[in-house]
C-alpha positions as semicolon CSV with decimal commas, in nm:
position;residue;x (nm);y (nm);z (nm)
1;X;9,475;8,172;12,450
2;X;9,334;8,401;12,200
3;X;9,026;8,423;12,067
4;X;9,142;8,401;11,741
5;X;9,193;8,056;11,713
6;X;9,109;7,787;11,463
7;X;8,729;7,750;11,544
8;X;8,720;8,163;11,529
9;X;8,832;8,074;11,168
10;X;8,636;7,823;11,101
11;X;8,289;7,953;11,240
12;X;8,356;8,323;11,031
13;X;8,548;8,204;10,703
14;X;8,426;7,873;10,637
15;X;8,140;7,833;10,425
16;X;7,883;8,049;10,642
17;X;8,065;8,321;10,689
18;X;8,043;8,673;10,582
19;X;8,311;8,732;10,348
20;X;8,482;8,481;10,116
21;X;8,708;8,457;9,844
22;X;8,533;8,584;9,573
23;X;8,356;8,890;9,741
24;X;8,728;8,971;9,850
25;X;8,783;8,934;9,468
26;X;8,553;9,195;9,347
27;X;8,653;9,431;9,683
28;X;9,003;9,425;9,600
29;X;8,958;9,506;9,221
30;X;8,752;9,772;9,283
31;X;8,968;9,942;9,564
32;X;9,253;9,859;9,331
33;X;9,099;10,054;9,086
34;X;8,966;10,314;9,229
35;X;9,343;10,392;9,335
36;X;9,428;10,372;8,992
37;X;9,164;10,657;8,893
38;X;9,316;10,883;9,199
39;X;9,658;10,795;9,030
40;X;9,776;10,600;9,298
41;X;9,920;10,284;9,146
42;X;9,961;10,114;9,466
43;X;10,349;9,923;9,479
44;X;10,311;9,842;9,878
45;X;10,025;9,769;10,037
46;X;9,996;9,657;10,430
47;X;9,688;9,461;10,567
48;X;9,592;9,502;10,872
49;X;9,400;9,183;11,056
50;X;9,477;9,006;10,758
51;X;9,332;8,710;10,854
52;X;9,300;8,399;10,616
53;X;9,502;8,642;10,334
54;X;9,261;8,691;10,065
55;X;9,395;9,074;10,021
56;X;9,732;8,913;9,971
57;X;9,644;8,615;9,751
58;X;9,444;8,865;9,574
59;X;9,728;9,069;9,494
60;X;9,989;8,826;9,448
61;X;9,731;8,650;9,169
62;X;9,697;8,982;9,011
63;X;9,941;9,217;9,072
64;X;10,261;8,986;9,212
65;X;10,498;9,325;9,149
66;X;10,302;9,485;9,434
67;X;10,494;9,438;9,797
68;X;10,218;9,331;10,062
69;X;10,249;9,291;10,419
70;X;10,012;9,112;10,633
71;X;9,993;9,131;10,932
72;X;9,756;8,970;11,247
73;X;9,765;8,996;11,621
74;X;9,630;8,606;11,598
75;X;9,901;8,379;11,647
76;X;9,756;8,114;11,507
77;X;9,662;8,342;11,200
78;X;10,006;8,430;11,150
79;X;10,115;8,034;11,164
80;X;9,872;7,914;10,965
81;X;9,841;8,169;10,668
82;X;10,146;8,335;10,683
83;X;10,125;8,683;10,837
84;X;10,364;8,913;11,086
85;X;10,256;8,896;11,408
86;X;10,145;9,257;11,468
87;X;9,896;9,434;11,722
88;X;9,855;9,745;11,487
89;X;9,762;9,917;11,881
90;X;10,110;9,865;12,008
91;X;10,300;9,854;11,649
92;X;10,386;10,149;11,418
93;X;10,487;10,038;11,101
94;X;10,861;10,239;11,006
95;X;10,768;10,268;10,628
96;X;10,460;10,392;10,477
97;X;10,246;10,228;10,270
98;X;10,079;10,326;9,911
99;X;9,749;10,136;10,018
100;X;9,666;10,049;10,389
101;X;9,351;9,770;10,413
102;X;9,195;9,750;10,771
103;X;8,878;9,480;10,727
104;X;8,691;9,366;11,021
105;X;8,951;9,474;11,286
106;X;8,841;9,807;11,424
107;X;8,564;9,664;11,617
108;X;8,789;9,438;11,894
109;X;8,996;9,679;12,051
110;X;8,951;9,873;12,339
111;X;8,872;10,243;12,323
112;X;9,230;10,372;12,396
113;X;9,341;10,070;12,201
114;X;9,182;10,140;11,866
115;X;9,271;10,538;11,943
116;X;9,617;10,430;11,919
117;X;9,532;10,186;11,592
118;X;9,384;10,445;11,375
119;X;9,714;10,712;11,483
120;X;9,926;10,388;11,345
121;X;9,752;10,313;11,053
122;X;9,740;10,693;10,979
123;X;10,086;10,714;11,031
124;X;10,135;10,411;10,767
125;X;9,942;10,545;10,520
126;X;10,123;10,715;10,220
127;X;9,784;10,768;9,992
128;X;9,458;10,573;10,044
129;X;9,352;10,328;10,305
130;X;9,065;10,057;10,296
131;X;8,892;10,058;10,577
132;X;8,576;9,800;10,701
133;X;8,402;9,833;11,039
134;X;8,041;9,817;11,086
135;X;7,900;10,046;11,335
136;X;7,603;10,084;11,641
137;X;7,379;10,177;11,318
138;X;7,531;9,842;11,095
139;X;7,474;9,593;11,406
140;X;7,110;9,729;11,445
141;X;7,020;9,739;11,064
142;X;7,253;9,568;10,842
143;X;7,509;9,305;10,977
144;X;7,375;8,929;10,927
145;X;7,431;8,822;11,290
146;X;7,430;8,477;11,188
147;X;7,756;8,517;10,983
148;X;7,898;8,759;11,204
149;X;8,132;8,803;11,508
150;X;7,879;9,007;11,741
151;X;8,145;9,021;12,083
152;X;8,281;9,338;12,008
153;X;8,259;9,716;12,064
154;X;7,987;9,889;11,938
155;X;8,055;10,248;11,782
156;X;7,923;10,505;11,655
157;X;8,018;10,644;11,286
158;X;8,047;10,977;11,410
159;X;8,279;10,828;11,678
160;X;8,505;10,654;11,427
161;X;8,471;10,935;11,165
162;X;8,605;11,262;11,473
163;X;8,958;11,025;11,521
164;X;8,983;10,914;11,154
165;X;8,851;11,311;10,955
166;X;9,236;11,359;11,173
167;X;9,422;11,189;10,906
168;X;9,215;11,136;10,646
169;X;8,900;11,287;10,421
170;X;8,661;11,010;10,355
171;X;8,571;10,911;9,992
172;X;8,292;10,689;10,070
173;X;8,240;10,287;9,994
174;X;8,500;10,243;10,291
175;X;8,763;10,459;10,093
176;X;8,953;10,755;10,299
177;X;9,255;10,946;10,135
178;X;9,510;11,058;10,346
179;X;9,553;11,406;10,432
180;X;9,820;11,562;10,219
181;X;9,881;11,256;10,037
182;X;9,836;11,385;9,705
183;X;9,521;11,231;9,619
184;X;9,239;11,550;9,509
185;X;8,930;11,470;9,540
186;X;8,620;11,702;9,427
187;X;8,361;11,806;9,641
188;X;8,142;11,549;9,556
189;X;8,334;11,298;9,587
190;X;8,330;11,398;9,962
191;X;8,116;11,249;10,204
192;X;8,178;11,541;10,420
């Protein structure tokens, strides 16, 4: 049985838990956006862990033109709200994919598992991905433990930032471009 059951669901996305519909909302118009200003009008976008879908719903309320595909390794997830079943460690996506979201997911998989995750995402990304996952420094100084999953790995920025500075440049506010993907960026709009 996974661990990603009902109760997971529950206990993290009811009404305690650390992100709900309308901070997803206000996330996905400003990532949305801030596409827009790179000139990246996103027409596919893939979400990764996708959860209980509020990147999709988002996008099919406001932009229904824009081809999403959600994924989840939960079973249950994928029943219930309506995803592929995808472990984004084992799966490479064949197309690529104007935006890529990856919320919350980075912090479950093994080492060698989320190696293999960020190569795969990397290799679906076409432009810009959207990516959440709080660190060694977030879980000692900023995560709200009480609306958060704490079983997970614990990382290091400067661990996640060596495997993903392979594919991408990082933008800051959880924004990377992809390397070669046409977006410029200036210098200070660099966090490296």
């Amino acid at each position: 049985m996974s661990r990603f059951e009902a109760d997971y669901y529950d206990r993290f996305y009811g009404g305690d838990g650390v992100h709900d519909r309308a901070k997803i909302d206000h996330l996905a118009t400003a990532v949305h956006e801030m596409c827009a200003w790179w000139e990246v009008e996103p027409t596919s976008v893939l979400d990764v862990g996708a959860g209980p879908g509020l990147w999709r719903d988002w996008y099919r309320e406001n932009h229904p033109s824009v081809k999403v595909t959600s994924t989840d390794i939960s079973e249950y997830a994928c029943e219930e709200f309506g995803h592929e079943h995808r472990d984004i460690s084992r799966w490479r996506p064949r197309g690529r994919y104007d935006l890529v979201i990856c919320h919350g997911v980075l912090q479950y998989p093994s080492r060698p598992d989320v190696e293999a995750a960020i190569d795969n995402i990397a290799a679906a990304c076409r432009h810009v991905l959207y990516l959440e996952v709080p660190t060694t420094s977030d879980f000692d100084s900023v995560v709200d433990i009480g609306a958060t999953d704490m079983a997970v790995h614990r990382r290091s920025g400067d661990w996640y930032r060596r495997r993903l500075n392979q594919h991408f440049t990082q933008a800051g506010a959880g924004l990377w471009v992809r390397n070669g993907g046409g977006v410029v960026l200036y210098e200070l709009e660099r966090t490296r």
